[in-house]
C-alpha positions in Angstrom: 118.4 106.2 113.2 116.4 106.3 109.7 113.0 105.3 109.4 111.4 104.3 106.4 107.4 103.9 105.9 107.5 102.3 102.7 106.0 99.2 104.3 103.2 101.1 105.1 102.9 102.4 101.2 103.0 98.9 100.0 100.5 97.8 102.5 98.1 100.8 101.1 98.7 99.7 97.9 97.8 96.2 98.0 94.5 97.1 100.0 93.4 99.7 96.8 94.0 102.0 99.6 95.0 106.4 99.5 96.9 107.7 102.1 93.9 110.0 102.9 91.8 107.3 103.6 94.2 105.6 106.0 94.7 109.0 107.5 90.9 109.5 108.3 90.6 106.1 108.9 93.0 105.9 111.6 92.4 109.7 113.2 95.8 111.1 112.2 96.6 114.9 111.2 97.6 115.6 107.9 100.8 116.8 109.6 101.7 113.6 110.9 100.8 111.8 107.6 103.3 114.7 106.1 106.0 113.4 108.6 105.6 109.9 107.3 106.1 111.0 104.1 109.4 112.9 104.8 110.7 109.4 106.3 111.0 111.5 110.0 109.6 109.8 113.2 106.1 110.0 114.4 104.6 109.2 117.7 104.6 105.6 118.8 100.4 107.2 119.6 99.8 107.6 116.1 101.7 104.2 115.1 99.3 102.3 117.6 96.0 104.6 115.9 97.7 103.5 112.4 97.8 99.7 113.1 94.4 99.1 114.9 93.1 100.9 112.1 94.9 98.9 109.3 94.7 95.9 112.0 98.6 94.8 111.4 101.6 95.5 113.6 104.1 97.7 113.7 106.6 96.2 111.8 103.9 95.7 109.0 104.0 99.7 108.8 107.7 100.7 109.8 111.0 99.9 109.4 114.0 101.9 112.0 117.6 101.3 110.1 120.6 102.1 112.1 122.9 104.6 110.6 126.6 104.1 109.8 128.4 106.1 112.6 131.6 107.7 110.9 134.9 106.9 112.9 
């Protein structure tokens, strides 16, 4: 599976909001934060801490792709 955080990004954006202030915001290490930018998965913990903080839902912040399985 792939995940993407761009949603997340765009939501930042149209709030006039940095990544560091989300992060502080919603109680999140810098390595998880580091994570999301690397597209790789976080814990579904720090999604929850994200969207209470942000007050959206999860698919306002993620998005999981399934990956074409070679046959």
């Amino acid at each position: 599976m792939a995940y993407s955080y761009n949603r997340l990004w765009k939501l930042l954006i149209d709030r006039k909001m940095t990544r560091t202030e989300m992060r502080k915001q919603a109680g999140i290490s810098t390595n998880i934060l580091a994570k999301m930018g690397k597209d790789e998965p976080i814990s579904m913990e720090s999604l929850a801490k994200i969207c209470t903080a942000l007050n959206c839902g999860l698919d306002d912040i993620v998005e999981i792709q399934k990956e074409d399985c070679p046959k």
